[in-house]
N, C-alpha and C positions, 0 to 999 in steps of 0.2 A: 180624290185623295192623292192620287198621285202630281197633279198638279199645286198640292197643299205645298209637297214634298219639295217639288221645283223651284217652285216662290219662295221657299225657306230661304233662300243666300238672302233672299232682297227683303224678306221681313226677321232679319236680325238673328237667326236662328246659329245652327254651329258654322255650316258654310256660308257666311255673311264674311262680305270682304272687307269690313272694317274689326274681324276679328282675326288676332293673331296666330293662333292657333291655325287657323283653315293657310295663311300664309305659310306656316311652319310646314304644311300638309303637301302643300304646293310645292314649296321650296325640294322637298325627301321626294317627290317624285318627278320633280324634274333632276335630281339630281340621280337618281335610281335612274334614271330616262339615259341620261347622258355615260353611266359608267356601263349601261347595255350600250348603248353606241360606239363606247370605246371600245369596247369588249374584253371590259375588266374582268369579267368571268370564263372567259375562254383561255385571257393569263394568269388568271387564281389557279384555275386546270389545268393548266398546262404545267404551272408552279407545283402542283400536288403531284400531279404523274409523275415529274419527273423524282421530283424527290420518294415519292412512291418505290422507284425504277432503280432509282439509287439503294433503298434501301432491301429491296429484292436482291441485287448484285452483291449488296454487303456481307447480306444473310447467306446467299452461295457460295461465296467466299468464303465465310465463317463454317459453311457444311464441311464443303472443300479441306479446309483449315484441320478441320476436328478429324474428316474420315481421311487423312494424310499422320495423323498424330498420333489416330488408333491404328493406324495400318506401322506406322512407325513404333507404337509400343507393344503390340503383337510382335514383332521385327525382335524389339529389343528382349522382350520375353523368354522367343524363342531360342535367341543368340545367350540369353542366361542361361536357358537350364541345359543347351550345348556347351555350353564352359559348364556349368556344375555334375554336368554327368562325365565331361571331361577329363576334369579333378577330380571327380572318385576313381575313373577308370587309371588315371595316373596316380594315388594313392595305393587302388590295389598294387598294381604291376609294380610299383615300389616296394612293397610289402614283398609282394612275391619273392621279388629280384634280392631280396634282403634274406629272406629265408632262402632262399635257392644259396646266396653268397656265403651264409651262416653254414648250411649242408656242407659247402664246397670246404671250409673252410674246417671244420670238423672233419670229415674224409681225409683232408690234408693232411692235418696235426697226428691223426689216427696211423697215416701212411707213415710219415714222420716217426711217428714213438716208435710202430710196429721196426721201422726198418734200423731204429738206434738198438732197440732191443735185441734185433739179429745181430747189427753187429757188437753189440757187446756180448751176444754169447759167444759168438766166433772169438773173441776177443779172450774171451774166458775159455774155452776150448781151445784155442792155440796155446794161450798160457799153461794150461795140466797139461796137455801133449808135451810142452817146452818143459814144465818142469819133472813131468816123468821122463823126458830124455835125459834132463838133466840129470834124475836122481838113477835112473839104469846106466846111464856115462861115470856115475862116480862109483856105483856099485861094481862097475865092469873093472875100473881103475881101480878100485882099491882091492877088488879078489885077485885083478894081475898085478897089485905092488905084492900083496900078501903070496903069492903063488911063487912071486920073485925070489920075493926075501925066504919063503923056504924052500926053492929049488937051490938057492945058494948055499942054504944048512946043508941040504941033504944030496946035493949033486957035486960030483966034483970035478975037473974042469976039462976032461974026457970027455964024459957024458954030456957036460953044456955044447963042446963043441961039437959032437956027432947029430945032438936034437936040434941045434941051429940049424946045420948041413940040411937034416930032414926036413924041418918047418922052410928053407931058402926054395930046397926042390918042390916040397907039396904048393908055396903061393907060385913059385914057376909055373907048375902044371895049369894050376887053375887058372892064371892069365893068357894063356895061351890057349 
């Protein structure tokens, strides 16, 4: 049998050299023959790895990339809610400093009234003092014109001059 097998090129069978096919056959393995002797698959491999290699480095890069971008938007996160607790803490102290200024400024006005109102009583109390001076200055005046005018009826010019004498010595005494 096996020699059936052998003899097949030469009794016309598939590996018969007068068919083309078995040539085509020949042809893909000498040619598969020849791209192993170049060692066309050591530079398909070498072609793959590298680009393999390349796209490893790409992909690290691109890690790299992303955990720099999450570490930068953490970064950025935290630097926000630093400004927004900022802002409220500069909101309050505004407030504060506003009511605190508002307090200030009502004690002020308060000190203010209080101390026009002193002096306008003073102001009012100097004036009744001034004008009960006034009205005891003209009451005094007018019982010494009235005293005048009738020490003149009823004194006659004797007696003026001896109670002058008297009143010149009694303001002597008391000045001295």
């Amino acid at each position: 049998m096996l020699n059936a097998y052998l003899l097949a090129p030469l009794a016309g069978g598939f590996l018969a050299f007068d068919n083309a096919e078995t040539w085509v056959l020949v042809a893909f393995l000498l040619f598969v023959l020849l791209l192993y002797l170049v060692r066309v698959h050591e530079i398909i491999g070498n072609a793959l790895d590298n680009r393999a290699n390349n796209i490893r480095k790409q992909l690290d890069e691109a890690r790299q990339l992303r955990e720099e971008a999450q570490t930068k938007l953490a970064d950025w996160q935290r630097k926000q809610q630093e400004v927004q607790a900022l802002a409220v803490d500069i909101v309050e102290n505004a407030k504060k400093e506003a009511e605190r200024s508002a307090e200030e400024a009502k004690r002020t006005i308060e000190n203010t009234v209080a101390q026009r109102l002193r002096a306008a009583e003073e102001q009012i109390a100097l004036a009744e003092a001034d004008a009960v001076r006034a009205v005891r200055n003209a009451s005094v005046d007018a019982a010494v014109a009235a005293t005048a005018d009738l020490m003149k009826q009823k004194m006659g010019p004797s007696d003026a001059s001896s109670m002058l004498d008297r009143a010149i010595d009694e303001v002597g005494g008391r000045l001295n």
